[in-house]
N, C-alpha and C positions, 0 to 999 in steps of 0.2 A: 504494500500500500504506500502512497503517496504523505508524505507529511503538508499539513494544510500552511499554504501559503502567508507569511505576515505581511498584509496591504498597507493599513494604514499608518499614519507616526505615534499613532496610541500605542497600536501592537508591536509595534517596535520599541516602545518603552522611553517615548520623549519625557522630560520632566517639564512640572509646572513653571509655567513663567511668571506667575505671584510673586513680587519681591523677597527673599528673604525662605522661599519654600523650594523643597529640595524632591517633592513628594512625586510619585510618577502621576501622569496625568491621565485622567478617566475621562474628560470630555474639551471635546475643541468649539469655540463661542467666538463671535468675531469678535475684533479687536476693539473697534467703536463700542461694542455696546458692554461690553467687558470692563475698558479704561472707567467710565462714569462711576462704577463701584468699588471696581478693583486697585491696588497697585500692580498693575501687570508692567511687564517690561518686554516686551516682543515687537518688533519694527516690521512682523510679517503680518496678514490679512486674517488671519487665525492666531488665538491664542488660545493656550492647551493650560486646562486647571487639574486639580486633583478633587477628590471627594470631597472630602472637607471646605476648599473654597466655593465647589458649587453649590453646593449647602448655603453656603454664605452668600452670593450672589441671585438664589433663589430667593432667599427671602426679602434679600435689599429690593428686589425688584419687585416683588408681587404684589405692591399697592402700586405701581404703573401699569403693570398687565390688566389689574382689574380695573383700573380707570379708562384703560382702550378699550376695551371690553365692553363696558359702558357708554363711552363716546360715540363707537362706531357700529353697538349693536349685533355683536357676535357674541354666541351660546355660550 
């Protein structure tokens, strides 16, 4: 059998680019919408977090989600 391919920079084991975090990263978030909450440091179009900061970035965020939400009338 084949051993299964590693695609993306996840599965390759890129680390988080949170200031100061060394932690490997579980999810890639663009860079814009990332910086407003984060200290991210990545000069590319993606910025890769680890568990923990998305935790952290989820909840910074979810009183704007639900104000779009509101604004424009999506379930």
């Amino acid at each position: 059998m084949h051993e299964a391919l590693t695609v993306g920079r996840i599965e390759k084991g890129v680390k988080c680019n949170v200031s100061g975090c060394g932690r490997e990263a579980a999810r890639s978030i663009s860079v814009d919408k990332v910086k407003a909450v984060l200290n991210v440091s990545s000069k590319e179009k993606r910025a890769y977090i680890c568990k923990e900061h998305y935790k952290e970035y989820k909840k910074k965020t979810k009183k704007d989600k639900t104000l779009d939400k509101w604004r424009y009338g999506h379930p």
